[in-house]
C-alpha positions in Angstrom: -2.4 -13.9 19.5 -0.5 -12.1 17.5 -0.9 -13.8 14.6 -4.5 -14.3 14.6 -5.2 -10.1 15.2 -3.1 -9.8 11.8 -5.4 -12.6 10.6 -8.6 -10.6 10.8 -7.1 -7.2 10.0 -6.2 -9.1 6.5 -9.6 -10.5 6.3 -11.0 -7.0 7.2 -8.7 -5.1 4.1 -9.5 -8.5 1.8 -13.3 -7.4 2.3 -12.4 -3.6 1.9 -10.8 -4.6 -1.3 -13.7 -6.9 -2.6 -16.4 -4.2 -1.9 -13.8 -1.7 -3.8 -12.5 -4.3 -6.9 -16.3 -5.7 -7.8 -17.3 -2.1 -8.2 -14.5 -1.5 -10.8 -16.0 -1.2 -14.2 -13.9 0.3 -17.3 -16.2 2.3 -19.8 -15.0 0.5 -22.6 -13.9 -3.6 -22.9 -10.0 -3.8 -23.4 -9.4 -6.9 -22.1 -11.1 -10.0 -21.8 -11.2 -9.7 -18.3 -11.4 -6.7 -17.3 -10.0 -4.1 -14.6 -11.4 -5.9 -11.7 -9.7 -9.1 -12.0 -6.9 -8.0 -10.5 -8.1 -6.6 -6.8 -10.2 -9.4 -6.6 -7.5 -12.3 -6.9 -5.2 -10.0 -4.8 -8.5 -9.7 -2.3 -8.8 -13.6 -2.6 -5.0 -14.5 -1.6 -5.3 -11.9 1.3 -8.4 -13.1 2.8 -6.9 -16.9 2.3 -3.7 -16.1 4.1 -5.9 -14.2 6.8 -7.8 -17.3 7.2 -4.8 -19.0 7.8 -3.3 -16.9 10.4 -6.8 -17.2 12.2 -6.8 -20.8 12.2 -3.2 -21.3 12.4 -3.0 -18.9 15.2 0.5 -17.8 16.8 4.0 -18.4 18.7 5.9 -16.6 21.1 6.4 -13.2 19.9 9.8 -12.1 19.4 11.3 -8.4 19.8 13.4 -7.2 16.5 16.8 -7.3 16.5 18.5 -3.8 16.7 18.1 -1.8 14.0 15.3 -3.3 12.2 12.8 -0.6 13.6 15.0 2.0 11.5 15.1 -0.1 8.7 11.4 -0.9 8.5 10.5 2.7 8.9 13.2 3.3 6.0 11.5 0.9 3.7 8.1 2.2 4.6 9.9 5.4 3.1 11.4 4.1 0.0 8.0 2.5 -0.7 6.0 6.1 -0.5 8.8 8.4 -2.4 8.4 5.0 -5.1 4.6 6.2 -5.3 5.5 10.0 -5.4 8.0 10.0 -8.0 6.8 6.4 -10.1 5.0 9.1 -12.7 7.5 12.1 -13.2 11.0 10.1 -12.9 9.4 7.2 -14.9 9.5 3.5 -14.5 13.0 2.6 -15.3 14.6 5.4 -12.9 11.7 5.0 -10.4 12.4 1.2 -9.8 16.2 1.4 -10.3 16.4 4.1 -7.3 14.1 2.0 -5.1 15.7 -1.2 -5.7 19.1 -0.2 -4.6 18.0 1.6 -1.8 16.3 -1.3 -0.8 19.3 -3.5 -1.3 21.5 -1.2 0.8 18.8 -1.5 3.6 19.4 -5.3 3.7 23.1 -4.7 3.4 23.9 -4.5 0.2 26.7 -2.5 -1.2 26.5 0.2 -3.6 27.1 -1.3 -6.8 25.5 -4.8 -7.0 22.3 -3.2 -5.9 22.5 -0.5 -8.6 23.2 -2.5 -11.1 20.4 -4.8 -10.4 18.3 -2.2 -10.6 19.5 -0.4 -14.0 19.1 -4.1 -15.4 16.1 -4.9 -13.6 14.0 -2.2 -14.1 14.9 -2.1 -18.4 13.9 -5.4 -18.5 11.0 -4.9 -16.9 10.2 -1.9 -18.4 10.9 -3.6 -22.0 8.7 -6.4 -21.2 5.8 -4.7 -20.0 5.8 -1.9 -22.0 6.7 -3.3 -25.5 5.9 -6.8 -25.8 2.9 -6.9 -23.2 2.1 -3.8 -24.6 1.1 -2.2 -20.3 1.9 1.5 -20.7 4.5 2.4 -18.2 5.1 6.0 -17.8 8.7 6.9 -19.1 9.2 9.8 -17.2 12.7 11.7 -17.6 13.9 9.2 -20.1 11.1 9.9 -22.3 13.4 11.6 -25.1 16.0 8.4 -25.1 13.2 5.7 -25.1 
């Protein structure tokens, strides 16, 4: 039962996000598609999965194994100080910081996470910002970039 009450509550947010996304409108055209493309596939995939969980319906619920409570509520965490700081740390030390804390929460060491991120989050940051030309913010690294 589960799995079809998570069903509908995606449904329900895919219809929040269509009645949302179709109103989006940018004053001036920029892109051939425009800014609502975006929520609306995102509502599209949502309300498909939902569908599926609804039909599909669900197993036995299981109870997490100890520890994951903490752990979800500690990625829930990482997630929202991600949001807070994306603008004034910038992309690059935003999404390195986040990535290895989320790799220590699946029980990943120090340095392998870390270094994914610092790798990661340039190479993101290049791609996005310079060749697909989507302005990232640059935050505390503004001077060096």
């Amino acid at each position: 039962m589960n799995d079809r009450i998570l069903g509908i509550g995606a449904l329900a947010l895919a219809a929040v996000m269509l009645g949302y996304g179709w109103g989006l409108e940018a004053p001036f055209s920029y892109e051939p598609l425009g800014p609502r493309a975006f929520p609306l596939l995102i509502a599209a995939v949502m309300a498909i999965c939902g569908v599926v969980l609804v039909v599909k319906g669900g197993g036995q619920v299981q109870t997490n194994p100890s520890g994951a409570n903490l752990r979800i509520a500690a990625m829930f965490l990482v997630i929202v100080g991600y949001a807070v700081f994306f603008e004034s740390a910038g992309f690059i030390v935003a999404t390195a910081v986040m990535t290895m804390l989320v790799g220590r929460l699946f029980g990943g060491g120090w340095l392998w996470p870390a270094i994914a991120g610092v790798v990661g989050a340039s190479a993101f940051f290049y791609l996005f910002d310079r060749v697909l030309d989507v302005v990232l913010p640059v935050g505390v690294l503004g001077g060096w970039l």
